[in-house]
N, C-alpha and C positions, 0 to 999 in steps of 0.2 A: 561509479561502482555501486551495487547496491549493499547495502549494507544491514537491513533488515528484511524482512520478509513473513507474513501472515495469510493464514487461508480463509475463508469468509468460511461461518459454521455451516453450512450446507455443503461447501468444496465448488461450487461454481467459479467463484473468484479468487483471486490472488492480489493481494497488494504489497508492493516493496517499497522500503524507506533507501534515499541512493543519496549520495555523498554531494551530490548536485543541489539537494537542499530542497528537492522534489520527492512529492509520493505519487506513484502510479497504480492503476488498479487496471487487472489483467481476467483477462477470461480464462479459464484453467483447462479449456478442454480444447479451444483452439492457439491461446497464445496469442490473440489480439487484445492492443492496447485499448482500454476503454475508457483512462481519462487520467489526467495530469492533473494535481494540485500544488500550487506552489505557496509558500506564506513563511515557511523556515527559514530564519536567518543563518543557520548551517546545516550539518547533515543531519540524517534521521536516522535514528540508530535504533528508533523504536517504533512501532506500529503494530495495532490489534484493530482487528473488525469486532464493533458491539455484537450483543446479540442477536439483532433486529438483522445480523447480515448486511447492511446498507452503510449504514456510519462506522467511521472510521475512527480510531485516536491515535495518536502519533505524537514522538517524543524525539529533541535535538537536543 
């Protein structure tokens, strides 16, 4: 289940925090997947794109 959810500051991308203990980053204009990170030891309730658009921070 995803449980958070952030827009990268330009709107290209999308990234979600999911219950699975994975964050995902999304293309916002077609809805393909463009990459999985895994390192959470549970879920992700939290996630923001920096500035830079690029990097990510996320919180469980």
């Amino acid at each position: 289940s995803v449980l958070s959810v952030a827009f990268s500051p330009d709107g290209t991308c999308v990234a979600s925090g999911s219950g699975d203990d994975t964050v995902c980053r999304w293309d916002s204009a077609t809805g393909a997947h463009l990459a999985s990170f895994k390192g959470h030891s549970s879920s992700v309730y939290s996630i923001c794109f920096l500035p830079d658009g690029i990097h990510l921070v996320s919180g469980s």
